[in-house]
BAPA-620546 format. One record per residue: x, y, z negated of N, C-alpha, C in turn. Coordinates in steps of 0.05 Angstrom, whole numbers, padded with zeros to 5 digits, always signed. Layout:
<atoms>
XYZXYZXYZ
...
</atoms>
This chain:
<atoms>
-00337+04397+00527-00349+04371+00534-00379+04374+00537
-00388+04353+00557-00414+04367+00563-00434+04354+00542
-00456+04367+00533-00475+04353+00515-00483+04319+00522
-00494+04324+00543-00498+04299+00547-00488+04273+00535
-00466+04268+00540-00447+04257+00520-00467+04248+00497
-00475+04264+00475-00481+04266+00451-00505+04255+00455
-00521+04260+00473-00549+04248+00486-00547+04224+00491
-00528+04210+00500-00531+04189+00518-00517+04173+00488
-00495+04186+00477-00488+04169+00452-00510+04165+00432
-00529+04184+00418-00543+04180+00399-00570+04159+00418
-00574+04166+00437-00590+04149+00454-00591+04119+00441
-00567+04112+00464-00559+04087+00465-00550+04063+00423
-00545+04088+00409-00541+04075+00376-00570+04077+00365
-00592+04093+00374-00618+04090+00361-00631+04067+00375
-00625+04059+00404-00644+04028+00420-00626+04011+00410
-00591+04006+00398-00585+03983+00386-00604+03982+00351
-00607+04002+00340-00622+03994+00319-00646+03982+00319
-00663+03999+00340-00691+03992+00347-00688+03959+00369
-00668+03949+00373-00666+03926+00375-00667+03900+00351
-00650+03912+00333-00645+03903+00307-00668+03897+00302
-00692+03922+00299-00714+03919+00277-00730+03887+00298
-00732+03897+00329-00745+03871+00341-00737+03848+00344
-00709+03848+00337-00704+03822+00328-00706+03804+00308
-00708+03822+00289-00722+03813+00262-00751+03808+00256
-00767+03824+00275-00801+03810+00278-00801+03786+00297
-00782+03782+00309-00769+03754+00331-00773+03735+00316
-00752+03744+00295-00747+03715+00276-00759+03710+00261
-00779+03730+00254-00808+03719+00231-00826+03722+00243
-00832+03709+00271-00852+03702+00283-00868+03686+00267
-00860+03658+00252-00863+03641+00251-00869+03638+00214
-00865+03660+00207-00864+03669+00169-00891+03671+00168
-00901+03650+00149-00927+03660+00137-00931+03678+00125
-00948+03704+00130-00953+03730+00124-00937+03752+00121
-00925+03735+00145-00902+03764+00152-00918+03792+00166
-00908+03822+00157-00922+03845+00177-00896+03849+00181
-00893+03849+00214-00887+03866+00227-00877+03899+00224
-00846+03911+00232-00839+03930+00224-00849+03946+00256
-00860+03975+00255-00852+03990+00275-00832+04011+00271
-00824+04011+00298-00800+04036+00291-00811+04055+00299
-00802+04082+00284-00809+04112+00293-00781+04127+00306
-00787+04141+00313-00768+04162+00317-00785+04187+00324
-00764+04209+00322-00761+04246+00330-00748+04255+00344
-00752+04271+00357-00730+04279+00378-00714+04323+00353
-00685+04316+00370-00682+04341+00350-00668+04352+00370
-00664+04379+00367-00654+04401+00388-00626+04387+00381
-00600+04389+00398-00577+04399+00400-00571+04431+00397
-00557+04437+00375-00549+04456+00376-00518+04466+00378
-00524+04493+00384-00494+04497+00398-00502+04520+00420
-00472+04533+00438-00478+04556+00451-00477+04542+00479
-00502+04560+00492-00511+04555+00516-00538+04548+00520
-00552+04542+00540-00581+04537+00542-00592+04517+00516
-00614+04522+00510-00633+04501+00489-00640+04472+00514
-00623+04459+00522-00635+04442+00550-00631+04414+00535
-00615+04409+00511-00604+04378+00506-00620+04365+00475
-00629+04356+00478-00653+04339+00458-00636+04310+00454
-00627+04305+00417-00633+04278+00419-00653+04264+00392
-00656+04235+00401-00679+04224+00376-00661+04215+00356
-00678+04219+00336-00671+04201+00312-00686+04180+00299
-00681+04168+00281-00703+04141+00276-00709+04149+00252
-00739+04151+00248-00748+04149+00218-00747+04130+00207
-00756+04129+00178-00758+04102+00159-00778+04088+00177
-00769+04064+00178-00786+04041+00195-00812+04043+00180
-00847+04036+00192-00868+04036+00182-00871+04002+00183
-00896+03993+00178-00898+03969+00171-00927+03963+00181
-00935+03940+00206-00955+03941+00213-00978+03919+00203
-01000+03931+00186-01016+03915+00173-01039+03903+00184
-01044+03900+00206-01057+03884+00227-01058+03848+00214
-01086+03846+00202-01079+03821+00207-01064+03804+00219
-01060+03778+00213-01048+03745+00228-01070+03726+00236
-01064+03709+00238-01087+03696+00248-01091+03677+00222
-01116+03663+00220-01110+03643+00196-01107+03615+00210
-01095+03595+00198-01084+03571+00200-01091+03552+00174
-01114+03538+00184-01114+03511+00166-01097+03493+00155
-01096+03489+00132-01070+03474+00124-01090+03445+00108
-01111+03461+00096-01118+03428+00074-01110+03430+00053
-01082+03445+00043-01072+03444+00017-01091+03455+00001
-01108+03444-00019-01116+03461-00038-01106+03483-00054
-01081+03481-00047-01058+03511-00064-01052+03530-00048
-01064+03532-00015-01056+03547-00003-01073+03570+00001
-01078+03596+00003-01103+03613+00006-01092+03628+00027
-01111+03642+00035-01111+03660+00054-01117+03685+00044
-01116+03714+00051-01132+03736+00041-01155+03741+00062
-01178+03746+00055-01194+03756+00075-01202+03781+00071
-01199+03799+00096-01194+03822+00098-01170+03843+00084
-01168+03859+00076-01152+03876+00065-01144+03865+00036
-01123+03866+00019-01116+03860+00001-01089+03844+00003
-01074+03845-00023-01050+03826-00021-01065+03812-00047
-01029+03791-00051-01034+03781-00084-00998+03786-00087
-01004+03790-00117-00978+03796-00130-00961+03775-00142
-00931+03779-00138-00913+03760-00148-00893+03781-00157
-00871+03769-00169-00854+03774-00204-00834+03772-00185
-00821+03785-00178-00788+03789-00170-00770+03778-00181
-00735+03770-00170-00721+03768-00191-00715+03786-00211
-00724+03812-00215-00709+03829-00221-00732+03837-00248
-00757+03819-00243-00787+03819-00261-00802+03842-00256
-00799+03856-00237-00814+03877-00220-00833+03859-00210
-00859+03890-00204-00887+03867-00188-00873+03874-00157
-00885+03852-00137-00895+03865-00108-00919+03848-00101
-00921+03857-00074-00947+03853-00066-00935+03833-00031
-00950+03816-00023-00945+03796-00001-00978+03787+00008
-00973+03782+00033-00997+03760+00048-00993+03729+00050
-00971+03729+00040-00961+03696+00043-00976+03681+00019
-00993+03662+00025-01007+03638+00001-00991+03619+00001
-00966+03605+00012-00973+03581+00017-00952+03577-00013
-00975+03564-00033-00969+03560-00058-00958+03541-00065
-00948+03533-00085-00935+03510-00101-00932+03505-00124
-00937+03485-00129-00926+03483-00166-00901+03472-00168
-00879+03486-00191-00854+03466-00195-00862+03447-00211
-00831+03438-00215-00841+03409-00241-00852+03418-00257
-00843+03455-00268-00849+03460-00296-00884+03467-00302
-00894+03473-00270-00926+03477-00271-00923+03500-00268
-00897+03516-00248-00895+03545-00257-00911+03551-00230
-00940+03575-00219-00946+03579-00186-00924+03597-00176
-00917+03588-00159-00901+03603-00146-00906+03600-00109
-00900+03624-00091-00909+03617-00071-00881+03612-00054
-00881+03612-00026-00866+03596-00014-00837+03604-00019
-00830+03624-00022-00801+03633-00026-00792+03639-00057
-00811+03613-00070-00800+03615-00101-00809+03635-00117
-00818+03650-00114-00828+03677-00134-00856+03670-00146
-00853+03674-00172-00877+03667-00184-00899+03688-00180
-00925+03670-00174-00951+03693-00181-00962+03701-00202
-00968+03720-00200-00979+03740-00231-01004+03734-00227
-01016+03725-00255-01048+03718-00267-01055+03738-00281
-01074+03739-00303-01084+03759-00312-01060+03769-00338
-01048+03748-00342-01025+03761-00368-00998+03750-00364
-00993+03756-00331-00958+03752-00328-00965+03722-00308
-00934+03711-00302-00933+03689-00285-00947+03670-00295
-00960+03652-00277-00982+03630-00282-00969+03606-00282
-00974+03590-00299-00965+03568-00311-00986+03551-00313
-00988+03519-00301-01013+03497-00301-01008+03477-00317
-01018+03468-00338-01010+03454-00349-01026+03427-00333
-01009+03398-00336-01016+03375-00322-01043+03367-00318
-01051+03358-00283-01073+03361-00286-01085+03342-00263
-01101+03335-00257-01117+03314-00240-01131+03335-00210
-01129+03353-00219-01142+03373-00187-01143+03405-00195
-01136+03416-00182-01138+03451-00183-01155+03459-00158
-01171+03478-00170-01183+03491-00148-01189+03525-00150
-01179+03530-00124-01177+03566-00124-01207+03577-00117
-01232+03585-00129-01244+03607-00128-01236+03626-00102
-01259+03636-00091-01253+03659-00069-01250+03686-00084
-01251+03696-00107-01244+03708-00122-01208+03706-00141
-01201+03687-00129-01169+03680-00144-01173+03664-00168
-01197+03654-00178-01198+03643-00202-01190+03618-00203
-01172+03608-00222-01154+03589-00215-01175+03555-00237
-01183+03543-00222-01201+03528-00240-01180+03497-00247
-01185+03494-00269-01162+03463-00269-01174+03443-00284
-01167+03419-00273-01177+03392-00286-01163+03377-00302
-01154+03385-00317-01134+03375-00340-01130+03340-00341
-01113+03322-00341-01111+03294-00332-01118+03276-00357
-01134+03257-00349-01154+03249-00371-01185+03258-00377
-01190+03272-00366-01215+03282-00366-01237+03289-00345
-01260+03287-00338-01283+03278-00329-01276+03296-00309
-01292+03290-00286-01298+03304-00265-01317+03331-00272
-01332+03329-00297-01344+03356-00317-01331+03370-00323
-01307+03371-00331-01290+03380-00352-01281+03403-00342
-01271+03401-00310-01264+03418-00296-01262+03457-00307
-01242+03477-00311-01259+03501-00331-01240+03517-00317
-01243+03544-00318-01226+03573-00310-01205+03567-00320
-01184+03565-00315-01155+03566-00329-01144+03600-00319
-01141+03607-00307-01130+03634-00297-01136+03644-00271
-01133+03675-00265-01137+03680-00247-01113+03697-00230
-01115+03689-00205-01086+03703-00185-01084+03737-00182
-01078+03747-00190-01073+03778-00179-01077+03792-00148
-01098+03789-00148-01107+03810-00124-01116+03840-00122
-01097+03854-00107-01092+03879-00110-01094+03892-00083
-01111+03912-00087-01119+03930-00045-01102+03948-00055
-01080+03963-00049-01070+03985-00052-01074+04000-00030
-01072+04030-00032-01071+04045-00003-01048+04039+00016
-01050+04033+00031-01027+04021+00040-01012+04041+00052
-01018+04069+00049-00997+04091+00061-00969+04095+00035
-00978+04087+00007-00967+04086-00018-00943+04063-00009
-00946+04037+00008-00932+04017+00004-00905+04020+00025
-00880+04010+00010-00854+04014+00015-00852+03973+00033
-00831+03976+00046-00827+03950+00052-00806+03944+00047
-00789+03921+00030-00763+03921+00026-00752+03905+00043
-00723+03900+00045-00700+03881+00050-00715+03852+00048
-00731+03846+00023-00736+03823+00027-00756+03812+00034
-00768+03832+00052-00803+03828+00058-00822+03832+00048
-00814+03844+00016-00839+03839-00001-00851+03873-00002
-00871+03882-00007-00887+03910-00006-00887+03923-00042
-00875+03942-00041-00882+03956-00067-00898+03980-00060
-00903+03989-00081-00918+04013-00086-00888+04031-00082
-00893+04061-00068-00871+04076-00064-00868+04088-00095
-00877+04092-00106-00877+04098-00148-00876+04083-00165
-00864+04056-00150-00865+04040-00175-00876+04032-00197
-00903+04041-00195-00921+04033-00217-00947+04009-00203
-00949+03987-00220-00962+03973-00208-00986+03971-00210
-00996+03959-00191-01023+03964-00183-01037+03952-00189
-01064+03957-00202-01087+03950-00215-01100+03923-00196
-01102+03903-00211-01124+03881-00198-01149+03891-00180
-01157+03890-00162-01181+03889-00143-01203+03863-00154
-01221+03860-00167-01249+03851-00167-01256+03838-00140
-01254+03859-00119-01271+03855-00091-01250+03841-00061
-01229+03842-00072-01215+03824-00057-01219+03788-00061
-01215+03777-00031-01232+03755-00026-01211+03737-00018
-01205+03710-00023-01185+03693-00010-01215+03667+00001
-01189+03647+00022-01200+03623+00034-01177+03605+00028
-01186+03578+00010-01172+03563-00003-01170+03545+00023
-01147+03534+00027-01139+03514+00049-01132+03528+00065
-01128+03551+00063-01116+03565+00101-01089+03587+00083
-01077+03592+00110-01058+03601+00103-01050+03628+00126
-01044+03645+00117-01040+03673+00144-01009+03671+00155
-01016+03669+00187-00996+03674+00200-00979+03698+00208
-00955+03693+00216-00946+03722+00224-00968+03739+00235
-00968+03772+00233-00978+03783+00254-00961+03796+00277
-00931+03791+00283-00916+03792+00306-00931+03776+00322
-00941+03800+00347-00949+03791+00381-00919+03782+00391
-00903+03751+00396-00880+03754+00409-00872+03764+00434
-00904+03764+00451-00899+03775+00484-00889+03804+00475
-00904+03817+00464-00907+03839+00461-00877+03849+00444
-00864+03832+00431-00830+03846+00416-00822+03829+00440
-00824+03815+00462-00801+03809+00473-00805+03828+00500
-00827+03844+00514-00826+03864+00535-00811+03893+00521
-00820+03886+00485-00803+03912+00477-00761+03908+00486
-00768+03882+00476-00726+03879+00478-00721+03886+00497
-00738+03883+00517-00725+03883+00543-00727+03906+00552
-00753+03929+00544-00751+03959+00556-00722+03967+00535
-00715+03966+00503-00695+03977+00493-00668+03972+00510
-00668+03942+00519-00641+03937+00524-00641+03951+00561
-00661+03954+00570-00664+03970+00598-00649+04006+00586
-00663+04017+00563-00661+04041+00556-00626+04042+00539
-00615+04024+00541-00589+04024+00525-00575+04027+00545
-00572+04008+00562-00562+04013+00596-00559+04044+00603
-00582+04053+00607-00589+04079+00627-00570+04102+00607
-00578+04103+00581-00560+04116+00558-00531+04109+00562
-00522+04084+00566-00492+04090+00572-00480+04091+00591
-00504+04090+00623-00492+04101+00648-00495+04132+00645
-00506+04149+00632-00509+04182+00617-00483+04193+00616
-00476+04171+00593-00451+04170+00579-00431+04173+00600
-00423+04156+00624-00407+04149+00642-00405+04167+00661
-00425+04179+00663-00433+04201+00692-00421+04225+00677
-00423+04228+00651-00424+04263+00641-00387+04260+00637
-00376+04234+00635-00349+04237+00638-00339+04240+00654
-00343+04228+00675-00335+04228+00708-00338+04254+00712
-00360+04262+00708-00369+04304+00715-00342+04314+00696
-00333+04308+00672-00324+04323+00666-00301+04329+00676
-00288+04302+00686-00256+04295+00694-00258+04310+00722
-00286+04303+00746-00287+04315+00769-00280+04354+00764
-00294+04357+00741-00288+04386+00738-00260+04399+00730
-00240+04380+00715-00216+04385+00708-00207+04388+00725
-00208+04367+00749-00188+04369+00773-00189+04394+00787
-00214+04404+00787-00228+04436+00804-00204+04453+00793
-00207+04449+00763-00187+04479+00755-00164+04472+00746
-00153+04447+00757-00125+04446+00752-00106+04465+00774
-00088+04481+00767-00081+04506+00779-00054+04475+00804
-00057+04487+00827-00047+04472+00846-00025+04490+00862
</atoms>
């Protein structure tokens, strides 16, 4: 059987994955502080007897593209933005740290911060907790200032501060659920010099022009891979007939 075959098959199963990954920056166009996955791939010899002529790719671990979003005004006093490099940290279900660009914060009934997809944020000693209060205000530093209810527009004092953390970002893993760990699992030290903007909130950084000319070159390149496929059969069957003894 001729190689090809094997070319045009591994082809055509690495552009349905690398479809996969762009359909999934598709659908978190619209996710506050979503990054963007790129796909990699390698190309690897075919081996076997006869010429070195048949190459196919494989896909590496997907990378993760840290390009800013744009920022978007919201007003919410609970909502921050990061400016420049840096994440802030939230508590997993599993009570593991990770690291996210998403602010857009909330308090439950219980006063617990947690940001949009329920995961609590880490302060200086574990998940942050507000006790009842007349106004909160975030510091460009993460410092979480609160006005406790009943008391003066003076009163106002530091209650806690948010976990902001610059990690190298060649260290950071991207999981299943969006969220960034450290590839060693050990978590990462607070940053000082990381900066947020209270009232705004970061947008995807998915370009959609740009993942939807990709769908369309993969699903162009899936095509051509399984007319490969179709031609190296046809050749093969045309060649059976040659030496079928008549």
């Amino acid at each position: 059987m001729d190689k090809a075959i094997y070319i045009g098959m591994t082809g055509a199963s690495q552009n349905m994955a690398a479809q996969a990954v762009q359909a999934n920056n598709l659908a978190n166009a619209s996710t506050t502080g979503f990054r963007a996955d790129l796909i990699q791939a390698r190309t690897e010899q075919v081996e076997g007897e006869g010429f070195e002529t048949r190459f196919y790719n494989v896909l590496q671990p997907n990378a993760t593209d840290f390009t800013q979003g744009p920022l978007m005004e919201t007003g919410n006093e609970l909502d921050i933005a990061i400016s420049g490099d840096g994440f802030l940290a939230v508590q997993t279900a599993d009570g593991s740290e990770a690291y996210t660009r998403a602010g857009d914060l909330q308090l439950t009934a219980f006063g617990e911060l947690v940001n949009g997809s329920g995961l609590p944020v880490i302060g200086n000693a574990g998940p942050i907790a507000i006790p009842p209060n007349q106004k909160i205000e975030i510091g460009t530093d993460g410092t979480i200032s609160v006005l406790e209810q009943g008391q003066g527009a003076e009163a106002i004092t530091a209650f806690d501060r948010i976990k902001l953390v610059n990690p190298d970002t060649e260290m950071l893993v991207k999981g299943s659920d969006g969220l960034l760990r450290r590839n060693d699992g050990v978590p990462e030290l607070a940053d000082g010099a990381v900066r947020v903007q209270s009232g705004f909130v970061e947008a995807s950084n998915v370009n959609v022009v740009d993942a939807m000319v990709e769908m369309i070159s993969l699903s162009r390149n899936f095509e051509m891979n399984i007319k490969l496929i179709r031609t190296a059969e046809e050749n093969s069957e045309a060649s059976a007939q040659l030496l079928q003894v008549r």
